[in-house]
C-alpha positions as CSV (number, residue, x, y, z in Angstrom):
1,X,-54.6,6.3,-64.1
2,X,-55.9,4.5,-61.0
3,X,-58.0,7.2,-58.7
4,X,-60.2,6.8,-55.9
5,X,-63.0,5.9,-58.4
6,X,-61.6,2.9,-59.7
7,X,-60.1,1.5,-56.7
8,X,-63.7,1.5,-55.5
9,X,-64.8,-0.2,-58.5
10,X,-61.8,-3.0,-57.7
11,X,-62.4,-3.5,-54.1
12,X,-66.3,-4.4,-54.2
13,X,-65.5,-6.4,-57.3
14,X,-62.1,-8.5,-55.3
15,X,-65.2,-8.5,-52.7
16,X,-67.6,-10.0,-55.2
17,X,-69.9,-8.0,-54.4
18,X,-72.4,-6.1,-57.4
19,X,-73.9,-2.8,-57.0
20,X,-76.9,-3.8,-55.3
21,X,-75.5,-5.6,-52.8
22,X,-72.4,-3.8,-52.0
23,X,-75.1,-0.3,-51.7
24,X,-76.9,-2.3,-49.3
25,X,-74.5,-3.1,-46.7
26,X,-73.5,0.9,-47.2
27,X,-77.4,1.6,-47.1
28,X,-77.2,3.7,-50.5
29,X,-78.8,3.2,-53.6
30,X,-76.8,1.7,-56.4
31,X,-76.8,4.8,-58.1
32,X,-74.8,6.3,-55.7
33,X,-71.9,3.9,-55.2
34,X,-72.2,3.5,-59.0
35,X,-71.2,7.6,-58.9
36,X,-68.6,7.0,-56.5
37,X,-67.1,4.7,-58.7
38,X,-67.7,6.7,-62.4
39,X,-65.7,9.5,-60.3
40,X,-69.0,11.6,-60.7
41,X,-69.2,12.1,-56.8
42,X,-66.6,11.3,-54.2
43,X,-67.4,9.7,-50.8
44,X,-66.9,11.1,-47.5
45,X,-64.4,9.9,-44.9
46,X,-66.9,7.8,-42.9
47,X,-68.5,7.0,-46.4
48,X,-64.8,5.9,-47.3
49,X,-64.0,3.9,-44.6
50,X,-67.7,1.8,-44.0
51,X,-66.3,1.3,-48.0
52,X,-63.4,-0.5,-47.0
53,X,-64.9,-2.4,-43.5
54,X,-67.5,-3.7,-46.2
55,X,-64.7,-4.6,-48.6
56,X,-62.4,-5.8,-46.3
57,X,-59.6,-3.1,-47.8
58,X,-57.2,-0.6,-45.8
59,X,-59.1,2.8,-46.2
60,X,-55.3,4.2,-46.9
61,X,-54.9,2.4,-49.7
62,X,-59.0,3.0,-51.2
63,X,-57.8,7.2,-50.2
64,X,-54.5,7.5,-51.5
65,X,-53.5,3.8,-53.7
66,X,-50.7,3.0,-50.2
67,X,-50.8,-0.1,-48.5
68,X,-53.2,-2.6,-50.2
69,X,-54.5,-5.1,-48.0
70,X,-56.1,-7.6,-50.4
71,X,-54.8,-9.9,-53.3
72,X,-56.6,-9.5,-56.7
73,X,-58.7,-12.6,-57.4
74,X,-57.6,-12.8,-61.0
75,X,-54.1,-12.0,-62.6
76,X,-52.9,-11.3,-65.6
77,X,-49.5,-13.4,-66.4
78,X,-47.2,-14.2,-69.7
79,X,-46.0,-17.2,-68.4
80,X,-47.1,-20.2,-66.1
81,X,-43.5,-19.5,-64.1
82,X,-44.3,-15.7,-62.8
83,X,-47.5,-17.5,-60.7
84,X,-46.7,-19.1,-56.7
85,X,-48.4,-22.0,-55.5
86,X,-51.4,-20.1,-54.3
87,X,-52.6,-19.7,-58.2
88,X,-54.9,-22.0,-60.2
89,X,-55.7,-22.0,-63.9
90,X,-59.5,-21.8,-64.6
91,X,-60.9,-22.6,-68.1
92,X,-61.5,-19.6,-70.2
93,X,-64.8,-20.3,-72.2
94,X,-65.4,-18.6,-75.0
95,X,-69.2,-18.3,-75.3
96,X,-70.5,-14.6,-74.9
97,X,-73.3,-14.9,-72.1
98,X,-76.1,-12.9,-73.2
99,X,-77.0,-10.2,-71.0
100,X,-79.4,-9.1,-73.6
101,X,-81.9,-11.1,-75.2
102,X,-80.2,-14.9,-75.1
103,X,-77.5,-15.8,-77.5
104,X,-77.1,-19.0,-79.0
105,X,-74.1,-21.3,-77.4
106,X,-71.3,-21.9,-79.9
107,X,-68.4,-22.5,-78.6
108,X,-66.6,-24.9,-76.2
109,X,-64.3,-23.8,-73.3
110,X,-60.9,-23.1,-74.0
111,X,-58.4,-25.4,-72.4
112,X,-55.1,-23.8,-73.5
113,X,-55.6,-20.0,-72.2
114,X,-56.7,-20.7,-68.9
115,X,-57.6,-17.4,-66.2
116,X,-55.1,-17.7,-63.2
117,X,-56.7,-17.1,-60.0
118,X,-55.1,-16.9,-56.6
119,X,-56.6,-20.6,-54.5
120,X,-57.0,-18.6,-51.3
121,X,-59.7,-16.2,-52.9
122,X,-61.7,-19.3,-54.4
123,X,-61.2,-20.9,-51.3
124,X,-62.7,-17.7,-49.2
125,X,-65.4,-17.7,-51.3
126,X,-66.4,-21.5,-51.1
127,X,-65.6,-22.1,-54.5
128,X,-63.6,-25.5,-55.8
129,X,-61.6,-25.2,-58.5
130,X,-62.9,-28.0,-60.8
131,X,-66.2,-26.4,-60.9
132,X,-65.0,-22.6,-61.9
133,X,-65.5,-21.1,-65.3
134,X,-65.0,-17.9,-67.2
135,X,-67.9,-16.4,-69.4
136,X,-68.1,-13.2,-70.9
137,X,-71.2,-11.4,-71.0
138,X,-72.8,-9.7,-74.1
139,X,-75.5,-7.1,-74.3
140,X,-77.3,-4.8,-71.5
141,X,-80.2,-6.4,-70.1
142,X,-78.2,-6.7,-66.6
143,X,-76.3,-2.8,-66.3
144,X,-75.1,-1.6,-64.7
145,X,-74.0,-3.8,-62.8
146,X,-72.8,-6.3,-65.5
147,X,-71.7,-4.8,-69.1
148,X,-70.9,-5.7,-72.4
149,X,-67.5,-7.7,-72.4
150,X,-67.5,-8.1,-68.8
151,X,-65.7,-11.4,-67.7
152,X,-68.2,-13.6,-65.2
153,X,-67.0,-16.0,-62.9
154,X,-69.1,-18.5,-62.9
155,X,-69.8,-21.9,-60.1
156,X,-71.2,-25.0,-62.0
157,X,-71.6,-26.5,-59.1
158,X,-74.2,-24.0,-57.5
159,X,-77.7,-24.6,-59.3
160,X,-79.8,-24.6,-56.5
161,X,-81.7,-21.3,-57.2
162,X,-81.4,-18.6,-54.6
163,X,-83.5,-15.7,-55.1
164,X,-81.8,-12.5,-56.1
165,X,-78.3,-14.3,-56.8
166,X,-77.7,-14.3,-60.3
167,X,-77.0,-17.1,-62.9
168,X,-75.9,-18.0,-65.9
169,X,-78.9,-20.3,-67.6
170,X,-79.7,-21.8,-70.6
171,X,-83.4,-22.1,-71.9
172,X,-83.6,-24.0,-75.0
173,X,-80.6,-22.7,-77.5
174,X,-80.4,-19.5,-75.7
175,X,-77.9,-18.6,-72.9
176,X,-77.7,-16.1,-70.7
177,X,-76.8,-14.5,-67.1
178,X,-80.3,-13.2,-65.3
179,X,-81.6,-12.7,-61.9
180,X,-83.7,-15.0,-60.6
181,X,-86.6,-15.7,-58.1
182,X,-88.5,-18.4,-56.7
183,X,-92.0,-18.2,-57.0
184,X,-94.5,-20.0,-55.1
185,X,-95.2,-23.6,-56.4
186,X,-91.9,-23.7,-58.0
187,X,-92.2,-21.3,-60.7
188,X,-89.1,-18.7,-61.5
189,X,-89.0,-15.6,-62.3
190,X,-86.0,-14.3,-64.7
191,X,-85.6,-10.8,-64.3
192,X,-83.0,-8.2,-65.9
193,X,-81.6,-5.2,-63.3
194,X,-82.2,-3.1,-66.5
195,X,-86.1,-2.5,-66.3
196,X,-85.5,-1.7,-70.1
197,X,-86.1,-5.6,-70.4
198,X,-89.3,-7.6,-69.6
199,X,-89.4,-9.7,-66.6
200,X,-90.4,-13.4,-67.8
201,X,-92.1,-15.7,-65.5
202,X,-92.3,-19.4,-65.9
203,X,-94.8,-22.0,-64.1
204,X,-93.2,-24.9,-62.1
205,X,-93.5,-26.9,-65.3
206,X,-91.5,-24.6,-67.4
207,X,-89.1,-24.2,-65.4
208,X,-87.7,-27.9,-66.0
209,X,-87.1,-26.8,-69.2
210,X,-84.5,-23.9,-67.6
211,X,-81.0,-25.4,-66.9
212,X,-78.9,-23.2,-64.2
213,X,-75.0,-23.5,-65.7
214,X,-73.8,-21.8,-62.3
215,X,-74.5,-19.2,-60.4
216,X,-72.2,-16.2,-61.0
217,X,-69.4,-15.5,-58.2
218,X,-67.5,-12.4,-59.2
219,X,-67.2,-9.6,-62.2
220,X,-64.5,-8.5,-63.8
221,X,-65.2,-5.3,-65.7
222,X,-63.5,-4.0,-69.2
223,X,-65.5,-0.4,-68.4
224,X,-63.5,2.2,-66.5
């Protein structure tokens, strides 16, 4: 059933926004909007409507479900037919990012069951098609703001590190989705937003031996 919780939850991902960043354009810690959004606490009026400024929502529709004001950047569909000109098929890959440890790669991206997005959204975002994929993540290193099963939107085109976005990479066999930081004399550092995981920090050397697949764009989450 959808609540105020989970509409939360859907705005600041259709905003592709994580925690962090969507709790600090509402100057809150992550653990707060992440209770707003688990149902554990509910927001307050103002609360609700910086909410839906910041997510560009109708604060009607985040209250009561009325009157939704934004188009869902992924779809579901049965058939190529129910979609309108402003949707584009994405390739689905079907290697589980590691958000643990690093998982080895084995497996190609799936041409024949595509993800549908709506054009308009990729375009708001600055993202061309022909450089979009879909990963799914695996593990816990990066929760809670990116869980087990959770699909990633990924840019292969965006592999010029910024620090603080996060990325899917690949170091040797291994792939998966970290933060990451620039560190003086071109070092990185790959950090997990679970401190249950080490931060690992590489000299400017090593780090030619890190390949950025894309930077990740926008979460869709299997959790409730």
């Amino acid at each position: 059933m959808e609540t105020v919780a989970t509409r939360l939850k859907l705005a600041r991902e259709n905003a592709g926004l994580n925690l962090s960043e969507a709790a600090k354009k509402l100057n809150l810690s992550p653990s707060a909007v992440h209770q707003w959004e688990s149902g554990t606490t509910a927001p307050r009026k103002k609360a609700l409507e910086a909410a839906a400024k910041i997510y560009n929502v109708s604060p009607v529709w985040l209250n009561h479900g009325e009157n939704p004001s934004f188009g869902a950047p992924i779809v579901p569909w049965e058939h190529p037919s129910e979609l309108t000109d402003d949707f584009v098929f994405v390739a689905r890959c079907d290697i589980r990012v590691s958000a643990g440890n690093g998982i080895v790669v084995y497996d190609e991206c799936e041409q024949d069951e595509p993800q549908s997005f709506r054009l308009s959204w990729l375009k708001k975002m600055g993202m061309n098609p022909d450089n979009v994929r879909v990963v799914y993540a695996h593990g816990n290193s990066m929760a809670p703001g990116i869980n087990e099963g959770d699909s990633l939107t990924i840019d292969t085109s965006r592999r010029d590190v910024k620090s603080s976005h996060v990325y899917v990479i690949r170091i040797e066999d291994e792939v998966s989705v970290k933060r990451l930081f620039k560190r003086p004399g071109g070092g990185l550092e790959v950090q997990s937003d679970n401190k249950d995981h080490p931060t690992r920090q590489f000299t400017a050397e090593e780090s030619q031996n890190i390949e950025i697949i894309g930077e990740v764009m926008h979460k869709q989450s299997t959790r409730i």
